[in-house]
N, C-alpha and C positions, 0 to 999 in steps of 0.2 A: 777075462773072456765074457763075462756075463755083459759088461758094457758093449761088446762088437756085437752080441744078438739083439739087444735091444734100438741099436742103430738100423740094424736090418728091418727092424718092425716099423720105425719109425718112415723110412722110405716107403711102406707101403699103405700110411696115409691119406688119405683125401686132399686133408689141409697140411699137411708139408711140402712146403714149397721150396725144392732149394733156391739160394739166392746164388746170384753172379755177383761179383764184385762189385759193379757199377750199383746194383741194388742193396748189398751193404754200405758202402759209401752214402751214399739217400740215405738209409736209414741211421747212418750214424750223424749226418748233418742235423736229420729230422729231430732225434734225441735230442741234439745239441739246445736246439729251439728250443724245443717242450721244457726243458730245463730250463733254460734263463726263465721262462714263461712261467714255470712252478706247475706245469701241467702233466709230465711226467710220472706213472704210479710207479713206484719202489716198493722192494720188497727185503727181506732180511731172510736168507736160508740156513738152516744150520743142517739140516739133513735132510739131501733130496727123496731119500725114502718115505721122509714121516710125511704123516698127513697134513701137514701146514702148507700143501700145492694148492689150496684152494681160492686164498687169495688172491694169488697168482693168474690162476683160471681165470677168476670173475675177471682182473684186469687186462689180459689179453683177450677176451672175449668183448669187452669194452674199447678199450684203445688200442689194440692189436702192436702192443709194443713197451714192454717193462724193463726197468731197470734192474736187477738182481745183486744183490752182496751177498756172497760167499763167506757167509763166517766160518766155517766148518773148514774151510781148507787151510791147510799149512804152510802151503808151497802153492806157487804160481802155476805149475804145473798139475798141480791139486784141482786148483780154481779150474782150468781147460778143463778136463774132464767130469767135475761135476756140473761143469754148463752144458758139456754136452748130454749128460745122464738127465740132469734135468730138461732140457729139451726136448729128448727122447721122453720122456714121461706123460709130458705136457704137448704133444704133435707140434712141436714150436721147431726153429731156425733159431742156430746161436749168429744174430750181426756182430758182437764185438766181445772178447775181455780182455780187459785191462786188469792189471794186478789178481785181485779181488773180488772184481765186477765182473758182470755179463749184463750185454743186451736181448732179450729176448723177440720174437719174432713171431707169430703166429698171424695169417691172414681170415679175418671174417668172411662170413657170407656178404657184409652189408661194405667190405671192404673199404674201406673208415681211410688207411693210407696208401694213395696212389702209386704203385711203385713204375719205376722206369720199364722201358721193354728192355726184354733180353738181347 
């Protein structure tokens, strides 16, 4: 339960953006690039509670778009849910997870990645 209140908080936001499909899509190609490019910041989670979000902050504040590993989860369906807990923590969009991973999403003021119209 405590996870579905803190999704409620999260929609009311400033900078939460939900995405539409089309604009995760963008952003999962975008990834793809920053990657091959070695430009993408990564991060290692082991507990979305503890204080080690700050990393994370400064890089979405920076390049409005992190890659996250989920060490802490057990299960894949672990992983979903602490991408979105994290999310929720950080006023960020989860764009993807894979196994393990999450993409994160948060949009600047100085808005760094263009996303598609709705």
């Amino acid at each position: 339960m405590p996870t579905l209140a803190l999704l409620c908080l999260s929609a009311l936001s400033p900078f939460a953006v939900p995405l539409t499909g089309a604009q995760r899509r963008y952003l999962r190609a975008h990834a793809g690039r920053l990657t091959s490019e070695k430009l993408l910041p990564r991060a290692l989670v082991l507990d979305p509670a503890a204080g080690s979000l700050g990393e994370i902050e400064d890089a979405l504040s920076t390049r409005e778009l992190v890659r996250c590993k989920l060490g802490a989860a057990k299960k894949k369906a672990e992983a979903r849910l602490m991408a979105t807990e994290l999310a929720t923590r950080l006023d960020a969009e989860v764009a993807q997870v894979i196994g393990h991973t999450c993409l994160l999403y948060r949009q600047s003021p100085q808005r760094i990645i263009e996303l598609p119209p709705e």
